[in-house]
C-alpha positions in Angstrom: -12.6 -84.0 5.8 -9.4 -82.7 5.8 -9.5 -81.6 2.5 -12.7 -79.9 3.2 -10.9 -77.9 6.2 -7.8 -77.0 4.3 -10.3 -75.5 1.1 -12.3 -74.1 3.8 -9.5 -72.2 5.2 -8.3 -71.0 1.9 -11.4 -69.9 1.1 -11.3 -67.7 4.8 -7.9 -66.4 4.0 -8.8 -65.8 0.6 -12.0 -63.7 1.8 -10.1 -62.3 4.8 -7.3 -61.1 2.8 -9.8 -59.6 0.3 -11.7 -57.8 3.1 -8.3 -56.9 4.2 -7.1 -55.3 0.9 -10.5 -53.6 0.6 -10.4 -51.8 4.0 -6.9 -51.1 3.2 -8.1 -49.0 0.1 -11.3 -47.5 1.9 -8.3 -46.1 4.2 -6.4 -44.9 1.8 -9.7 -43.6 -0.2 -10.0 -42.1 3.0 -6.9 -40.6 3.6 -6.8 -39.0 0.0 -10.1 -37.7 0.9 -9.5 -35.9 4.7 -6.3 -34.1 3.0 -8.7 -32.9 0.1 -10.8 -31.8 2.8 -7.9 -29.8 4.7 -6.5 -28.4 1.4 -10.1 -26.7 0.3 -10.6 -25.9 3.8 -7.3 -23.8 3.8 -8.1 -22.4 0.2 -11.3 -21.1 1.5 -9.3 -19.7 4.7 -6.8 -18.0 2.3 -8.9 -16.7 -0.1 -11.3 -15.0 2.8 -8.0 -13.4 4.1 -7.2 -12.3 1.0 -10.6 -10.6 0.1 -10.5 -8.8 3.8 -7.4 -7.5 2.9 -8.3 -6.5 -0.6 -11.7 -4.3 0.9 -9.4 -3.2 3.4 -6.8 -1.9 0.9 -9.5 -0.6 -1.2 -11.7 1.0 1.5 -7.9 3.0 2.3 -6.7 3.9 -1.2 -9.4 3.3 -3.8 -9.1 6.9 -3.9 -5.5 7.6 -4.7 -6.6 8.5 -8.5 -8.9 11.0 -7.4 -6.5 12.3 -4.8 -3.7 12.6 -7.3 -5.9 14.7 -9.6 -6.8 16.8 -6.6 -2.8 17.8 -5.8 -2.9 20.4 -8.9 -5.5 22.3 -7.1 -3.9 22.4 -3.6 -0.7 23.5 -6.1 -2.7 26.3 -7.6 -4.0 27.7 -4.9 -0.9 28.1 -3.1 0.7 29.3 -5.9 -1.8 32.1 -6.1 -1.4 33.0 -2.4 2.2 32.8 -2.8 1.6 35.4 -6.3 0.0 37.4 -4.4 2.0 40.5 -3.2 1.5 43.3 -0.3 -0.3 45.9 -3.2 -3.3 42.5 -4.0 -3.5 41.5 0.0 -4.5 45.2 0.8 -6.8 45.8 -2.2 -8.2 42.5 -2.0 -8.4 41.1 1.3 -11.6 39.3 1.1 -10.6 37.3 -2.0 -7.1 36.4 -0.2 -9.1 35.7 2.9 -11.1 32.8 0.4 -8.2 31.7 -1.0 -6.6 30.8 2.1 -10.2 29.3 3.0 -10.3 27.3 0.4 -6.9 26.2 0.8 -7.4 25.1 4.6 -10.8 23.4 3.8 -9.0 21.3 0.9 -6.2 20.6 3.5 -8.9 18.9 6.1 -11.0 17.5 3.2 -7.2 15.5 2.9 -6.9 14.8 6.6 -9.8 13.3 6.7 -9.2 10.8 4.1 -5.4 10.4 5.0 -3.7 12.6 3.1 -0.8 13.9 4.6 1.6 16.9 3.1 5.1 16.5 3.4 6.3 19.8 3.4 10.4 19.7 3.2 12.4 22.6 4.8 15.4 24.7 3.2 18.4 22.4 5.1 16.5 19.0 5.5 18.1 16.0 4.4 17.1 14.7 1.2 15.4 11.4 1.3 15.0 9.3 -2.1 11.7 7.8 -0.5 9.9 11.0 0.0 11.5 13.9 -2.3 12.1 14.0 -5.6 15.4 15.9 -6.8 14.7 18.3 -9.8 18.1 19.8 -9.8 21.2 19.8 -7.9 23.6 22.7 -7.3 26.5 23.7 -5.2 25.8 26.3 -3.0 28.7 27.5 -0.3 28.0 27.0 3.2 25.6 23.5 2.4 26.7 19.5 2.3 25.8 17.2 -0.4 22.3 15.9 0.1 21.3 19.1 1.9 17.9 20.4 0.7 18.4 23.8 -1.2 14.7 25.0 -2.8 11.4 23.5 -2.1 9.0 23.7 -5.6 6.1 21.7 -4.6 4.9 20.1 -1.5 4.6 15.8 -2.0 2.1 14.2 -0.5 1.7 10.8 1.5 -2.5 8.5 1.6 -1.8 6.9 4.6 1.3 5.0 4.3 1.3 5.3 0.4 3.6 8.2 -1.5 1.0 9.8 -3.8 3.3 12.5 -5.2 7.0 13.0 -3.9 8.2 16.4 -2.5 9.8 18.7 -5.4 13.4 20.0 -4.3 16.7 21.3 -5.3 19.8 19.5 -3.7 22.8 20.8 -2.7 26.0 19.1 -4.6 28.1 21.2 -2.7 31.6 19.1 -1.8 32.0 17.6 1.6 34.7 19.7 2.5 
């Protein structure tokens, strides 16, 4: 009999310790499986932040190639008011007058989608982020980095630089 009890409580440690490996691997299984969970849970959380930002970036400056191919005609057209002398304003008025029309009403069309002109002025400080230097010359009674000549305005979608400011520099010594 005592046999029987000592092969009878093999056999329940044996089958206990089986049982207790097995729920040991059903927790690990487990485990493995709630972090496999949390992972493709924060993929999913990721890649929906990264799609809203993606519209959003799109919805602001999907049209930056169209805007770019627009800045030529804002140039034109102030080129031609800027052409056009005291003897063509008098002669000519209306066709100035729809010009400078034109010019205003491609101005708001670019305010409304956030297109901003940065307009430099003779004696502003050059700024690498916003202007682009086409030449630099010394000119008396300037500092270096003064701006000199403005050639074209740049132009800014939202936060974005879609063209920089053209401008002469001054190289003038600091004296």
């Amino acid at each position: 009999m005592a046999e029987d009890q000592a092969q009878l409580d093999e056999a329940l440690a044996a089958a206990l310790g089986d049982e207790h490996d097995e729920l040991e691997m059903l927790r690990a299984e487990r485990d493995e499986l709630r972090d496999r969970f949390m992972r493709a849970l924060a993929d999913a959380e990721n890649s929906r932040k990264r799609a809203e930002r993606d519209r959003r970036e799109a919805e602001q400056y999907g049209g930056s190639k169209l805007s770019r191919d627009m800045l030529p005609v804002f140039d034109a057209l102030k080129r031609a008011l800027d052409a056009a002398g005291d003897e063509v304003r008098a002669a000519a008025p209306a066709l100035i007058e729809g010009v400078e029309l034109t010019q205003r009403e491609l101005l708001n069309v670019f305010a409304r989608h956030g297109i901003v002109a940065i307009q430099p002025k003779v004696g502003d400080k050059f700024d690498p982020l916003l202007h682009e230097a086409m030449f630099e010359a010394p000119l008396p009674g300037t500092v270096s980095g003064d701006i000199i000549q403005v050639m074209d305005d740049g132009f800014l979608l939202h936060d974005r630089l879609l063209r920089p400011a053209k401008v002469g520099v001054s190289s003038m010594p600091k004296a």
